[in-house]
C-alpha positions as CSV (number, residue, x, y, z in Angstrom):
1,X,37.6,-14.0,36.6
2,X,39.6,-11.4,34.7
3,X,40.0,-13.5,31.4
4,X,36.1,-14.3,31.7
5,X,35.7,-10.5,32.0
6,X,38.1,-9.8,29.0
7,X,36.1,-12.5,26.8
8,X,33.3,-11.0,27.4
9,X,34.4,-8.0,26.4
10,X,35.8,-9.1,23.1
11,X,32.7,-11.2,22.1
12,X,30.4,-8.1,22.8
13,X,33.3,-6.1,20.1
14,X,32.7,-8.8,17.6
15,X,29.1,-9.1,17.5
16,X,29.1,-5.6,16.9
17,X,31.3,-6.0,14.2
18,X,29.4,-8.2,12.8
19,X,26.0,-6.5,12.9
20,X,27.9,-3.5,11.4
21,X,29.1,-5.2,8.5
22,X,25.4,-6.7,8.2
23,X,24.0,-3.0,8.3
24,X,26.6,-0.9,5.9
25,X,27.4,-4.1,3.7
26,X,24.5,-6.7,3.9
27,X,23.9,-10.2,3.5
28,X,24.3,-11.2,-0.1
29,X,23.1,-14.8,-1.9
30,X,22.8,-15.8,-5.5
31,X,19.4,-15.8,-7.4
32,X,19.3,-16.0,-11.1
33,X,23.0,-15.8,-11.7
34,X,23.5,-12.8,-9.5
35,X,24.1,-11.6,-6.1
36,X,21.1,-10.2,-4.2
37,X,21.0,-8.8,-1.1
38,X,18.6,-10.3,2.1
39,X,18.5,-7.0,3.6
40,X,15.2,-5.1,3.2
41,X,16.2,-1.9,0.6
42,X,15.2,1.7,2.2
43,X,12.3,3.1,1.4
44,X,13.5,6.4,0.1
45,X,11.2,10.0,0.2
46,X,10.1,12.2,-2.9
47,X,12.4,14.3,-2.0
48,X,15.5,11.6,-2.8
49,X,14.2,9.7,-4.7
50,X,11.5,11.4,-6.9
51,X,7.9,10.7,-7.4
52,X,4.9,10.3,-9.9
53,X,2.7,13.3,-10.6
54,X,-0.2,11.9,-12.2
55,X,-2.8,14.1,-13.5
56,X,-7.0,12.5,-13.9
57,X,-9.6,14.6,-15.6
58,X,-13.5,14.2,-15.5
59,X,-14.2,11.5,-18.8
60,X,-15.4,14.3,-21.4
61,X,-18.6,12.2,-23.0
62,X,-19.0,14.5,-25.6
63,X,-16.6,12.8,-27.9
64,X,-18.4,9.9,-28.0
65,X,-21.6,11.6,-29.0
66,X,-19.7,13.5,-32.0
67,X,-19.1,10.7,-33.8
68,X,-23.3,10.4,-33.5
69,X,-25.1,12.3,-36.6
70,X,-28.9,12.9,-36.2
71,X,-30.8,14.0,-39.3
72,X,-34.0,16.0,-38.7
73,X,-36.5,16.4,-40.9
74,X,-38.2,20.3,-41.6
75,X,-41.6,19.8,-40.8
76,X,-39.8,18.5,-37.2
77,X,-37.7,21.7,-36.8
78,X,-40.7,24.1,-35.1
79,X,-41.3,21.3,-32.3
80,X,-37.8,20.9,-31.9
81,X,-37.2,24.4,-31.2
82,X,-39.6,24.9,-28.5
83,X,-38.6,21.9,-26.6
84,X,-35.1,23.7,-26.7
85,X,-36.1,26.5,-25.4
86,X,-38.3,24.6,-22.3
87,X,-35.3,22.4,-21.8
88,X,-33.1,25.7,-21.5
89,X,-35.5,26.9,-19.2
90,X,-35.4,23.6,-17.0
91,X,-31.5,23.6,-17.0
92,X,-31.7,27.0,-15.2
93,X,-33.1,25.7,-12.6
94,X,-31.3,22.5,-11.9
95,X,-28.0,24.2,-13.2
96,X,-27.3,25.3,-9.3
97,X,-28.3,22.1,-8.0
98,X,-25.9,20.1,-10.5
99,X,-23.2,22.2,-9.5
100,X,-23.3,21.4,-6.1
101,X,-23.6,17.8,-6.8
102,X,-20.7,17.9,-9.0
103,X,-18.9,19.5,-6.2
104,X,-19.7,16.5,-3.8
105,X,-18.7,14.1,-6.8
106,X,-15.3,15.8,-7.3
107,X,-14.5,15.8,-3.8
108,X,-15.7,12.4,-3.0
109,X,-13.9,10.6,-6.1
110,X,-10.2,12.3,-4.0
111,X,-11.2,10.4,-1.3
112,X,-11.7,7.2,-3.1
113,X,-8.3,7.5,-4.3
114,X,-6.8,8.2,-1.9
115,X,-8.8,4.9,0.1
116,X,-7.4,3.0,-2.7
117,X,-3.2,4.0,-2.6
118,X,-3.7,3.8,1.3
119,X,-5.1,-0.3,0.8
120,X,-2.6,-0.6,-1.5
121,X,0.1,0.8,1.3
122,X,1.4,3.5,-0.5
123,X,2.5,5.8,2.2
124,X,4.1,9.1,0.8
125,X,2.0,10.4,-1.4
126,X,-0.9,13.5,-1.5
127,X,-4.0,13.6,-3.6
128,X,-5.7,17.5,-4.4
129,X,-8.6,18.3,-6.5
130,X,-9.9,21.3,-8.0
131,X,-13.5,21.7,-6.9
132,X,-14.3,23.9,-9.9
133,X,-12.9,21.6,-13.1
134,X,-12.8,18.2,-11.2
135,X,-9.1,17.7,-11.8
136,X,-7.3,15.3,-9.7
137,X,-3.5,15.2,-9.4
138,X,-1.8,12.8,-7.5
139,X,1.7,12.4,-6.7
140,X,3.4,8.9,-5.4
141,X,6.7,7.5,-4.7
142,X,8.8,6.1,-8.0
143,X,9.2,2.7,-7.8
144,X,8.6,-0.9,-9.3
145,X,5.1,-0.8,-8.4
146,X,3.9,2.1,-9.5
147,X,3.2,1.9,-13.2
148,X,1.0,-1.1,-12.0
149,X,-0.8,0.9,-9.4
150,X,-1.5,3.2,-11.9
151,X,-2.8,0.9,-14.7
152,X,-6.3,0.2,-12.2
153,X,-6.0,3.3,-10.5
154,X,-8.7,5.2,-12.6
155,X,-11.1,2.6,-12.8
156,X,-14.8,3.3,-12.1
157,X,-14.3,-0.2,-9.5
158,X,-18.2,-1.2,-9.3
159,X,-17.8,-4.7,-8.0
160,X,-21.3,-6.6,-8.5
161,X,-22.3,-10.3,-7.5
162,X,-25.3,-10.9,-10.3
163,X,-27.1,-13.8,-11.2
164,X,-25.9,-15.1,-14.1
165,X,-29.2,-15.6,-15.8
166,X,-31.0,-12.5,-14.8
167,X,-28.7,-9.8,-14.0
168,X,-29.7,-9.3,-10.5
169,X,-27.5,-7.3,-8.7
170,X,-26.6,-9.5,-5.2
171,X,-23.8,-7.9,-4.0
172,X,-21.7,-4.5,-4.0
173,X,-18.9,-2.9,-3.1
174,X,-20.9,-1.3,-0.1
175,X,-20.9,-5.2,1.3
176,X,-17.5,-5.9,1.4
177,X,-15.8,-5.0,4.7
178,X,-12.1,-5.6,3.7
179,X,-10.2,-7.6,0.8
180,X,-6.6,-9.5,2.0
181,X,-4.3,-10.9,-0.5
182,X,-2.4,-14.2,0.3
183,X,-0.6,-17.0,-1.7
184,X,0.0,-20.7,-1.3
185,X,2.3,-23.1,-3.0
186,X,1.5,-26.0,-5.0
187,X,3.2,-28.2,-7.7
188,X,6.2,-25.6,-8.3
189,X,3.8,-22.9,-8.7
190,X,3.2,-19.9,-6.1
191,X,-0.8,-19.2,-6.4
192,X,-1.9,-15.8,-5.2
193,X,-5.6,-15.4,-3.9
194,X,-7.6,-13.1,-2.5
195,X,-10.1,-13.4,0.7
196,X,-13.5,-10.7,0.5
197,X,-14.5,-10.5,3.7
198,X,-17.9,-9.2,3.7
199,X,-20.1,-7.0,6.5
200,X,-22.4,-8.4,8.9
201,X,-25.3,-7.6,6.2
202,X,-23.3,-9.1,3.1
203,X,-22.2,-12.4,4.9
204,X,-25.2,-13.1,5.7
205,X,-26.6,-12.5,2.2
206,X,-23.8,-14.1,0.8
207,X,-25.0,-17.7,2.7
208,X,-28.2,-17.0,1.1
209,X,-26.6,-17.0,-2.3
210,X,-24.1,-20.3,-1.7
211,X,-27.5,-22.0,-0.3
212,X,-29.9,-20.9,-3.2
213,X,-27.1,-21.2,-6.1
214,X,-25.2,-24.5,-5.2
215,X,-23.8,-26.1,-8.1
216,X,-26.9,-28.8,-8.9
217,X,-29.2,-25.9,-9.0
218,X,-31.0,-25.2,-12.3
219,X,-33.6,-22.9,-13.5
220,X,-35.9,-23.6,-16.7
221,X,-35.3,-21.6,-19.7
222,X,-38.5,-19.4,-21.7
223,X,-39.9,-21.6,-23.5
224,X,-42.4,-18.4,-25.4
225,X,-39.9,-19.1,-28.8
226,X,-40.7,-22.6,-29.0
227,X,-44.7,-21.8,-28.4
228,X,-44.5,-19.6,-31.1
229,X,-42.9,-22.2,-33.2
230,X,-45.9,-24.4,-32.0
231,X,-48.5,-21.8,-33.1
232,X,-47.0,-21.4,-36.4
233,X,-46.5,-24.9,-37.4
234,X,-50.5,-25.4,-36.8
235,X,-51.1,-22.5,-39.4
236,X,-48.7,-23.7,-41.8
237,X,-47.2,-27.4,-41.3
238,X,-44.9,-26.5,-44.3
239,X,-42.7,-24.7,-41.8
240,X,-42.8,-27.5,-39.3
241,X,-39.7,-27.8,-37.5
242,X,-37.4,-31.1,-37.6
243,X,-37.3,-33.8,-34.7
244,X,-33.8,-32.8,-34.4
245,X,-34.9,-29.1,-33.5
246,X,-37.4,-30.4,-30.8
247,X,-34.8,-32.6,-29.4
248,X,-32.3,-29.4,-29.0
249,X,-35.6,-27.2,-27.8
250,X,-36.4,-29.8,-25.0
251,X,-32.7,-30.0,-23.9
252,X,-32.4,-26.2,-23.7
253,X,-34.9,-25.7,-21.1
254,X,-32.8,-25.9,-18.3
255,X,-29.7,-24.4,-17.0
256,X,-27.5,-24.1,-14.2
257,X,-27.9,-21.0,-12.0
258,X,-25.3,-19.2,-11.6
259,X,-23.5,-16.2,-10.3
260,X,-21.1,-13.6,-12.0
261,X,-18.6,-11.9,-10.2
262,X,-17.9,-8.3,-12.3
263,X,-16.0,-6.0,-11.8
264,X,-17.0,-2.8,-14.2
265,X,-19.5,-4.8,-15.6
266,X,-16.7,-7.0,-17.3
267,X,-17.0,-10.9,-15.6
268,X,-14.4,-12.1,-13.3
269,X,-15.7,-15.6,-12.9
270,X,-19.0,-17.4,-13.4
271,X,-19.7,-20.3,-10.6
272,X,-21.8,-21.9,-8.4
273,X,-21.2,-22.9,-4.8
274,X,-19.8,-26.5,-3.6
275,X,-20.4,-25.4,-0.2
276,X,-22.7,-23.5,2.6
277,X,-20.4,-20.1,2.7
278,X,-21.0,-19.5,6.7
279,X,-18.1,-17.4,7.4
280,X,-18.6,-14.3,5.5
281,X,-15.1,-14.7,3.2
282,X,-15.2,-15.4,-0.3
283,X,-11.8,-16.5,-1.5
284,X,-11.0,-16.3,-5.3
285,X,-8.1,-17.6,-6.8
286,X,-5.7,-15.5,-9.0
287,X,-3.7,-16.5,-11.9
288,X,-0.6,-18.7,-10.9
289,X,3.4,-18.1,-11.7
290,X,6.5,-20.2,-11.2
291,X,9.0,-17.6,-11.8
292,X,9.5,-14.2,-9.3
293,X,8.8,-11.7,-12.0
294,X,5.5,-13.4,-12.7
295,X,4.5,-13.8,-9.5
296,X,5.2,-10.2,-8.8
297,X,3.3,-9.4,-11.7
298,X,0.6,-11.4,-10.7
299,X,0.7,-10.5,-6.8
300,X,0.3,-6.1,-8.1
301,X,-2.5,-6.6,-10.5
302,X,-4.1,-9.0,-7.2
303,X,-3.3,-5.7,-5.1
304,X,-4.8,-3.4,-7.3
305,X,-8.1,-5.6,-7.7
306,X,-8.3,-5.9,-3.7
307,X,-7.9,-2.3,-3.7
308,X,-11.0,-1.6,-6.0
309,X,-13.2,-4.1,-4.8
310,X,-12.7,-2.8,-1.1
311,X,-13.9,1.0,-1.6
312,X,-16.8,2.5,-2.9
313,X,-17.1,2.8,-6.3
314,X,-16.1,6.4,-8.6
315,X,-19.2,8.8,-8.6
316,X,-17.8,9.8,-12.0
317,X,-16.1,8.4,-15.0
318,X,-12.0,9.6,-14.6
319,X,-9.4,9.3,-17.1
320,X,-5.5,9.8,-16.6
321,X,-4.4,13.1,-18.7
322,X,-0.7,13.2,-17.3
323,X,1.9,11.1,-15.8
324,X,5.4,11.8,-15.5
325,X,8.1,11.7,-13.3
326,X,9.3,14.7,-11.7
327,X,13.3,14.4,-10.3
328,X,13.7,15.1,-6.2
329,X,14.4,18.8,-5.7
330,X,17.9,18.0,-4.5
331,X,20.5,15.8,-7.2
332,X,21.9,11.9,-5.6
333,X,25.6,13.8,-5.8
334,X,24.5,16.5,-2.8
335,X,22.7,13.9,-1.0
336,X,26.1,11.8,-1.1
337,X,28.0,14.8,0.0
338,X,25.5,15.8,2.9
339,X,26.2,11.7,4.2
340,X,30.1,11.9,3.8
341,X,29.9,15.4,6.1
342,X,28.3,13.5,8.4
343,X,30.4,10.7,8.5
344,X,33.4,12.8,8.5
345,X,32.2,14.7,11.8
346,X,31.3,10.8,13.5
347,X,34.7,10.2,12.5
348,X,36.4,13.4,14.0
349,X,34.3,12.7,16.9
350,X,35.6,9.3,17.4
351,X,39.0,10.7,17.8
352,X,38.8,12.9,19.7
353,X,37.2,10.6,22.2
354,X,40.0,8.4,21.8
355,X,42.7,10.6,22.4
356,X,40.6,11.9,25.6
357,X,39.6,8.5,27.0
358,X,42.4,6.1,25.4
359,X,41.0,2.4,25.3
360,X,37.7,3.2,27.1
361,X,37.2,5.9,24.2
362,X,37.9,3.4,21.5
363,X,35.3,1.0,23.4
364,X,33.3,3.9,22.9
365,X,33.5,4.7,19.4
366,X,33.0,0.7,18.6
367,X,29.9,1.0,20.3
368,X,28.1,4.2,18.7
369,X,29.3,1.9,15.2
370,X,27.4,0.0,16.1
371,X,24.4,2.0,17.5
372,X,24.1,3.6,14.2
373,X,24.0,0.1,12.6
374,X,21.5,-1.1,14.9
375,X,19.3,1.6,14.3
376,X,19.7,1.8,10.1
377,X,18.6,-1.8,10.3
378,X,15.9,-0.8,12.5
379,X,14.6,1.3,9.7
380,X,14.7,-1.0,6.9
381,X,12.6,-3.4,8.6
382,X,10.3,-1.1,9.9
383,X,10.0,0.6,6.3
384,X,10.0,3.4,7.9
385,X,10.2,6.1,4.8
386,X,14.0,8.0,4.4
387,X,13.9,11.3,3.5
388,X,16.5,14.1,4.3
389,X,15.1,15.4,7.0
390,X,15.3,11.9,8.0
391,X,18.6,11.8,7.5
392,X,19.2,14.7,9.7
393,X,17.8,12.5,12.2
394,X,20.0,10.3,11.9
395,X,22.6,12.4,12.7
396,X,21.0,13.9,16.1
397,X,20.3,10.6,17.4
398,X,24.0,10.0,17.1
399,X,25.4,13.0,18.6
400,X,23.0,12.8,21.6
401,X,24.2,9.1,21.9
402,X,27.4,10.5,21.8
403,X,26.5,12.9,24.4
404,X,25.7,10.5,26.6
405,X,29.1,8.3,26.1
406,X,31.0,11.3,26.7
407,X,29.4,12.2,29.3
408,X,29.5,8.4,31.1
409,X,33.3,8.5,30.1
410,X,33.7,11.6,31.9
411,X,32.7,10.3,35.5
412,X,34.2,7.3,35.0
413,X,37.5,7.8,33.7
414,X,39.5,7.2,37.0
415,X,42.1,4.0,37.1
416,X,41.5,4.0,40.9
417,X,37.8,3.7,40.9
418,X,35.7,0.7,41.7
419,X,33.5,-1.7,40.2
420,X,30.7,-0.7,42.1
421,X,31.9,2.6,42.1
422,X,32.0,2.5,38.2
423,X,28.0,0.7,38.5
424,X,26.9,3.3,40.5
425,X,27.6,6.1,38.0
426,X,26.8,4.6,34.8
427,X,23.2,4.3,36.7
428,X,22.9,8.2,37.7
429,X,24.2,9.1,34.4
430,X,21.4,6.8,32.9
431,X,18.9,8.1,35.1
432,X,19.9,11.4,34.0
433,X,20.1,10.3,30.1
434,X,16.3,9.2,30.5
435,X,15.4,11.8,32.1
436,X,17.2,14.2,29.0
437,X,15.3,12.1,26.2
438,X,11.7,12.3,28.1
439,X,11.2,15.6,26.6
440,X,13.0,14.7,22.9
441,X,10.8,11.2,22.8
442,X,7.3,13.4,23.2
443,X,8.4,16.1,20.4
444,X,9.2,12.9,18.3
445,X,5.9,11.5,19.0
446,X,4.5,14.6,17.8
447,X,6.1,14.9,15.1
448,X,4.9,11.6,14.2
449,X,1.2,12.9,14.2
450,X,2.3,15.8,11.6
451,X,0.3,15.1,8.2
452,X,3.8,16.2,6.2
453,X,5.8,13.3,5.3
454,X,9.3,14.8,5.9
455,X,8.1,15.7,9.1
456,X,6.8,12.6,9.6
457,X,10.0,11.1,8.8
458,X,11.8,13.0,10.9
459,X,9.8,12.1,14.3
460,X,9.7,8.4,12.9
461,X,13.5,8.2,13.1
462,X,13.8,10.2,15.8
463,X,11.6,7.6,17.5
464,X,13.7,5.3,17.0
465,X,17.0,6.7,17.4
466,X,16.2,7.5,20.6
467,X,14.5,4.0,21.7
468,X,17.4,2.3,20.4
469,X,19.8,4.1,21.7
470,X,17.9,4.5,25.1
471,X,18.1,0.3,25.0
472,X,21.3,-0.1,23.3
473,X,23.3,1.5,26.6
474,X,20.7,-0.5,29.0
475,X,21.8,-3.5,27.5
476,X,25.5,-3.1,25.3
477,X,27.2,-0.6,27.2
478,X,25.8,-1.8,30.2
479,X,27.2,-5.1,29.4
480,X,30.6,-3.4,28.9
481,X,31.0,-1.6,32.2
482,X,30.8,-4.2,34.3
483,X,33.3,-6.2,32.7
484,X,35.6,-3.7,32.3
C-alpha cells in the first residue's frame, strides 16, 4: 500500500514536470526546414509590444475638381453672378443643417470601424473621432495581420447584388446578418470560402433571385439598333447591311440573366444559380493556395472582405493620412528585468518553504511550478491579451497560491498526525481558501467589465489564476495529501 502511495506520488511529480517543460519550453516540430513551436504564441498588449496609430481623414473632392477647367463666356458672366449670390443665400440656410449631418456622418463612420476590427477580432484597440474635422485615428496591436487589415480598412464597403443586365440593386449590406469564413481541402490545395448569411427579409429575397435567375434563364436584348438599321436600309438600300450582320443581330438577342456580386461598385463575380437557395447562406469561394504563406494571404484578404460585407456601408468617402508604429511606453529590456524579479522572489520563496517544511516544502514548491505552468498555458489558448498589468497578475495569483500552501503546510506539518487527521485539515483550510478567493474572484469579474484593456487584462488573468489555482489544489494537491 505504501509503494502504491509513493508511485503515486512520483507520477503526479513527473506529469508536472512535464507540463512545465511544455509551458516555459514548448513543443517544437519541423516545418520548412525549421523548428516551430505547437504552442499558441501570447498575445502581447500595446503596452509590450507596441501598436499601429493610423490616422483617416474625410476624402477632400476638391482635388479632383481642380484638375476641371470651365471657360465662361462674357455675355454669361451677369447670370452667373446672380445665381452666385442666390446659391450663397441658399447655403446659409442649409449650412446649419449640413453641419449637423456631417456630425452624425463622422460619428457614425467610428462606429463602422470599429464594427469592422471587432469582426475581424481585433481586441486591443480604440477608435476616436474629432466631431469638428472628421478625423479618425485608430490605434491596433502590431502584428502579421495588421498591414492586411489596414489595406480594406478605409474602404467605402457597399456590397450590392445587381442584375447583371439592368443594374438593379437586389441586395445590400443592410441584408446580410453575418459573414463566416471557412476552408476545405481539395487536390493539395486548402480553399478558403466564405458563407453570407442573410436576414429573414434578404433570405427570403435571395430565393427569389436563385428562382427567377437560374442558370437557363435568358432575357431578349433591344432590338431599337437593328430597327433603325431596318428603317434606313428602306430609304437607302445602298447602306443595306450584309447577311452576315443579320445573322450576328439575330443571335444577339438573347442573353443570360445574370447577377453581379460588387463590392464598391467593382464585380466580385457574375453568375446564375444551379439551385433553389432556401437556406438564406450564400457561399462564395475564395482564391485557393497550396503553400501556408499563401493561404494566410488568402485567408486575411477573405477576413477583411467578410468584414466589409457584414456592416453598413461608410456615410463618407475616408482616406488613410498616417500610419506608423509607435514603440510600447516601456523598452523589452525592463519588461525582462520586471519577469526575472519576479522569478527571483518565486524562487526565494521556494526556499524558504523548504527549509521550513523539508520534503513536504519541496512537494510544495514542485507543485506552484507547476500551477504557474498550468495557468500560462491557460492563457495562450484562451488568447487572453498580456500586458503588464497582466503580468502583475500573474504574480498575485502565485503568491496567494502560495498563501494557501503555506498555510496547508502549517497545520499539517506534524510526523505524528493521521491520514484522516491530515484529510480533515486540508478540507477546513480549503473551505477557508474558497471562502478567501470569493471576494478576489468578484473584483476580477469586475474588472473584466472595465472598457480599459490593461484593466481588462488584469481581471482576465486574475480570473484565471484564481480558477486554476482554486482547481489545481482540489484536484493536484489534493491528490498529494492523501498519498502522502
Amino acid at each position: 500500500m505504501k509503494a502504491q502511495k509513493k508511485l503515486n506520488i512520483v507520477l503526479v511529480v513527473l506529469v508536472i514536470i512535464l507540463v512545465s517543460i511544455v509551458s516555459f519550453v514548448g513543443v517544437y516540430h519541423v516545418e520548412k526546414n525549421q523548428m516551430v513551436n505547437i504552442i499558441p504564441s501570447y498575445k502581447l498588449g500595446t503596452n509590450i509590444s507596441g501598436y499601429r496609430k493610423v490616422t483617416l481623414e474625410v476624402h477632400d473632392d476638391s482635388e479632383d475638381m481642380d484638375s476641371e477647367t470651365v471657360t465662361l463666356e462674357d455675355e454669361n458672366t451677369i447670370s452667373d453672378e446672380n445665381a452666385i449670390l442666390t446659391n450663397e443665400i441658399e447655403d446659409e440656410k442649409t449650412e446649419e443643417t449640413s453641419t449637423e449631418n456631417n456630425v452624425d456622418n463622422y460619428k457614425k463612420s467610428a462606429e463602422i470601424f470599429k464594427n469592422r476590427l471587432k469582426s475581424l477580432k481585433v481586441e486591443d484597440y480604440n477608435v476616436t473621432v474629432d466631431e469638428n474635422t472628421g478625423k479618425i485615428e485608430l490605434s491596433l496591436p502590431e502584428n502579421d495581420q495588421t498591414d492586411i487589415i489596414l489595406s480594406d480598412l478605409a474602404s467605402v464597403g457597399k456590397f450590392e447584388i445587381t442584375d447583371t443586365n439592368t443594374g438593379d440593386v437586389l441586395l445590400t449590406n443592410s441584408d446580410v446578418k453575418n459573414v463566416t469564413v471557412e476552408t476545405y481541402s481539395q487536390y493539395g490545395y486548402t480553399v478558403p470560402y466564405m458563407n453570407i448569411n442573410f436576414k429573414l427579409s434578404g433570405a427570403s429575397k435571395l430565393k427569389d433571385i436563385s428562382v427567377e435567375y437560374n442558370e437557363n434563364a435568358v432575357i431578349e436584348t433591344n432590338t431599337t439598333e437593328n430597327e433603325v438599321a431596318n428603317d434606313i436600309t428602306e430609304e437607302y438600300p445602298e447602306n443595306a447591311p450584309s447577311n452576315d450582320t443579320e445573322a450576328e443581330d439575330e443571335e444577339s438577342n438573347t442573353v443570360a440573366k445574370t447577377v453581379d456580386l460588387k463590392v464598391d461598385n467593382t464585380t466580385m463575380l457574375s453568375t446564375g444559380f444551379s439551385e433553389v437557395i432556401d437556406n438564406g447562406s450564400l457561399q462564395l469561394t475564395m482564391q485557393s493556395a497550396s503553400d501556408e504563406d499563401a493561404l494566410k494571404e488568402s485567408l486575411y484578404g477573405s477576413y477583411n472582405v467578410a468584414a466589409i460585407i457584414e456592416n453598413d456601408p461608410l456615410p463618407i468617402e475616408y482616406e488613410i493620412t498616417q500610419n506608423i508604429y509607435v514603440q510600447a511606453p516601456i523598452q523589452l529590456n525592463n519588461i525582462y528585468i520586471m519577469m526575472y524579479v519576479l522569478i527571483a522572489i518565486a524562487i526565494v520563496l521556494s526556499i524558504l518553504m523548504i527549509v521550513k517544511f523539508k520534503m513536504k516544502g519541496l512537494l510544495m514548491s514542485i507543485l506552484s511550478i507547476g500551477y504557474v505552468a498550468v495557468l500560462l498555458l491557460a492563457i495562450r489558448y484562451t488568447n487572453v491579451i498580456l500586458s503588464l498589468d497582466g503580468i502583475l497578475a500573474i504574480g498575485l495569483t502565485y503568491i496567494i497560491n502560495y498563501l494557501f500552501s503555506y498555510m496547508l503546510l502549517k497545520n499539517i506539518n506534524n510526523k505524528d498526525i493521521r491520514r484522516d487527521e491530515k484529510i480533515e485539515k486540508y478540507n477546513k483550510c480549503m473551505k477557508k481558501y474558497v471562502f478567501i478567493l470569493i471576494p478576489l474572484v468578484i473584483l476580477a469579474l469586475i474588472c473584466c467589465f472595465v472598457n480599459w484593456d490593461s484593466i481588462y487584462s488584469f481581471g482576465m488573468i486574475m480570473f484565471w489564476g484564481i480558477f486554476i489555482s482554486a482547481m489545481y489544489n482540489l484536484i493536484v494537491t489534493n491528490l498529494l495529501i492523501r498519498n502522502k
